[in-house]
C-alpha positions as CSV (number, residue, x, y, z in Angstrom):
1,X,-1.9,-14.9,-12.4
2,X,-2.2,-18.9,-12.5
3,X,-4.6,-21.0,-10.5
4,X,-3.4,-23.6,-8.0
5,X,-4.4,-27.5,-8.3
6,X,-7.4,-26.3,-5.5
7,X,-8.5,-23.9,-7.5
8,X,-7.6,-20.6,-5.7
9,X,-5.9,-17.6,-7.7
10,X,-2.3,-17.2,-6.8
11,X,-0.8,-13.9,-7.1
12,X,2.6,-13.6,-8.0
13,X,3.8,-10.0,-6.7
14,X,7.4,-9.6,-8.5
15,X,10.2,-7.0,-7.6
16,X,10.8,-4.3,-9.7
17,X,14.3,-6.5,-10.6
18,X,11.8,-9.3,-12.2
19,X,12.7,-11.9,-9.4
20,X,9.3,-14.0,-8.5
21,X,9.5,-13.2,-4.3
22,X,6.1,-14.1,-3.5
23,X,2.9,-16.1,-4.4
24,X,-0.3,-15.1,-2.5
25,X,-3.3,-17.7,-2.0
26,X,-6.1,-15.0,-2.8
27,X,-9.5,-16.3,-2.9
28,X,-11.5,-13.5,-5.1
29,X,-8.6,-11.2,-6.0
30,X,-7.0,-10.9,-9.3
31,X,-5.6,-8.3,-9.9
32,X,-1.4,-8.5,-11.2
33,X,-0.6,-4.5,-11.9
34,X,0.0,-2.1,-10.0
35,X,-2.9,0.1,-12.0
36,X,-5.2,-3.1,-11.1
37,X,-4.7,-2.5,-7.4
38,X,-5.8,1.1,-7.9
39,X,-9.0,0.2,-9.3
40,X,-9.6,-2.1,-7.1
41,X,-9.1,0.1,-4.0
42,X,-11.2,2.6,-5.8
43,X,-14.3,-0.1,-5.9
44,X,-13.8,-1.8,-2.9
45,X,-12.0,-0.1,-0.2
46,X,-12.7,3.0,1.8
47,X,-9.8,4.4,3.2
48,X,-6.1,3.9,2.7
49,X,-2.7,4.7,4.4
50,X,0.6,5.9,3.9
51,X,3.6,5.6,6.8
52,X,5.9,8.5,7.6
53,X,9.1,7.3,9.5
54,X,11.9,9.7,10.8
55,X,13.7,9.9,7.5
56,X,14.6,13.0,5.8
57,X,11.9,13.0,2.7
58,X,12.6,14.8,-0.7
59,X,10.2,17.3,-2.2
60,X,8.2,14.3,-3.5
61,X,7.0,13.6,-0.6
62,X,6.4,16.7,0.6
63,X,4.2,17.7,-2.4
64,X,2.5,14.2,-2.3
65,X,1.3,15.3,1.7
66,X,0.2,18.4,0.2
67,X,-1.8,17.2,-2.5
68,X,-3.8,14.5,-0.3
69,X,-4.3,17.0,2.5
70,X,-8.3,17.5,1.9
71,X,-8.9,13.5,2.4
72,X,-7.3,13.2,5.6
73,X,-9.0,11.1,7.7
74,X,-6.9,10.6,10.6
75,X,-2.6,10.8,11.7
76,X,-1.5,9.4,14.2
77,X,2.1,8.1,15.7
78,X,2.3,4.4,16.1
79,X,4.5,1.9,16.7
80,X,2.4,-1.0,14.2
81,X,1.1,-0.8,11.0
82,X,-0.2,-3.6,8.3
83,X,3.1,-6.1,8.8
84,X,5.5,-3.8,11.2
85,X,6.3,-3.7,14.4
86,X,8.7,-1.3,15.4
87,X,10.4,-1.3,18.9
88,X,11.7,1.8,20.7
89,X,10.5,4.0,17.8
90,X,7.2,5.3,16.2
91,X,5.9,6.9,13.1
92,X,3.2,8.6,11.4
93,X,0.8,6.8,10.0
94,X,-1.8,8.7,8.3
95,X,-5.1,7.5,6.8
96,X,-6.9,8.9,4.0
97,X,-10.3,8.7,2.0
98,X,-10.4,6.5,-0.8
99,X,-12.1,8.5,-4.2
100,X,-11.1,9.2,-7.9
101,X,-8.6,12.3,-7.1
102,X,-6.8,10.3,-4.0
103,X,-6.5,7.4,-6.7
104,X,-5.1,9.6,-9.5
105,X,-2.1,11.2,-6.6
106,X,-1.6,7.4,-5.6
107,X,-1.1,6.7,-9.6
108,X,2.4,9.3,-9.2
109,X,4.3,5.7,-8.6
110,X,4.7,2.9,-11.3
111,X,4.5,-0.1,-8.3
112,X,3.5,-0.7,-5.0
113,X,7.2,-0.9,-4.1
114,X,8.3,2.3,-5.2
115,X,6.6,3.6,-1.6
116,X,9.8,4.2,0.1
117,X,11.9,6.8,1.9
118,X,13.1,9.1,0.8
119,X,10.9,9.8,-1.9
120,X,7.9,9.3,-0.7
121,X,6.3,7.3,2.4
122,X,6.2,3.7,3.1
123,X,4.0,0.9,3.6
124,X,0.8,1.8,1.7
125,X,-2.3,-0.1,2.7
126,X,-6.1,-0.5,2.0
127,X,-9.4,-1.0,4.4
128,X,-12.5,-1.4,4.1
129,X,-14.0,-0.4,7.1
130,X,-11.6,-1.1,10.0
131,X,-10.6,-4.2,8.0
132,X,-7.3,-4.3,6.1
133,X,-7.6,-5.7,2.6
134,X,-4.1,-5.0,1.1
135,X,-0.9,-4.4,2.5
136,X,2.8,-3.9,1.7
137,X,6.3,-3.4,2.9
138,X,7.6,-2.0,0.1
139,X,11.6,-1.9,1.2
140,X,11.3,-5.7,2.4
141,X,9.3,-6.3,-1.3
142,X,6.6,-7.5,0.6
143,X,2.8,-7.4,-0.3
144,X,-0.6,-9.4,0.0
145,X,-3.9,-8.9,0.3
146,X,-6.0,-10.0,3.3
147,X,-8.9,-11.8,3.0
């Protein structure tokens, strides 16, 4: 993380290949790992989510639904998520709680790109409330947090 000449933290989000893709004004956040993000989700979000699209998933993915099963909070099919907009197709987008045993199943990936089809599902996101604080598109290597 550096700071910029006004002061604000800037972000720099990297793809797994090392190649600087992004730099995010963030006003409070400073968090650089993916292991940062986690424990920041833990302290200051609520609820998270995790997009299913019509892919054929591996066993990852399948055990990964299966372990955060008991903090379901709500699936539904949707066209939009936190930076998509699909057009003549939907997907699930399921929303879970936020708490130490969701945070250690999130912790089965070593980035915040690494949520892709086929192993696992896409596009994971944070909120606080109905507000979202984080977000990614991890095939695009996209991700920033919302302030």
């Amino acid at each position: 993380m550096v700071q910029s000449s006004a002061g604000k933290n800037l972000i720099i989000i990297m793809r797994p290949t090392g190649l600087i893709i992004r730099l995010l004004i963030c006003l409070s956040m400073k968090y650089t790992s993916y292991k940062e993000l986690l424990e920041f989700a833990l302290d200051e979000t609520d609820t998270f989510s995790l997009v299913w699209r019509n892919f054929k998933f591996e066993s990852s993915a399948f055990e990964l639904i299966e372990n955060l099963q008991p903090w379901l909070v709500s699936d539904y099919s949707s066209s939009s998520w936190p930076g998509t907009e699909l057009f003549g197709e939907k997907a699930r987008v399921k929303t879970y709680k936020v708490n130490p045993q969701t945070i250690e199943i999130l912790n089965c990936v070593d980035s915040v790109f690494d949520w892709q089809a086929p192993k696992y599902p896409e596009d994971l996101a944070f909120y606080k409330g109905k507000e979202v604080l984080f977000s990614s598109v991890a095939h695009e290597g996209d991700a920033w947090f919302t302030n």
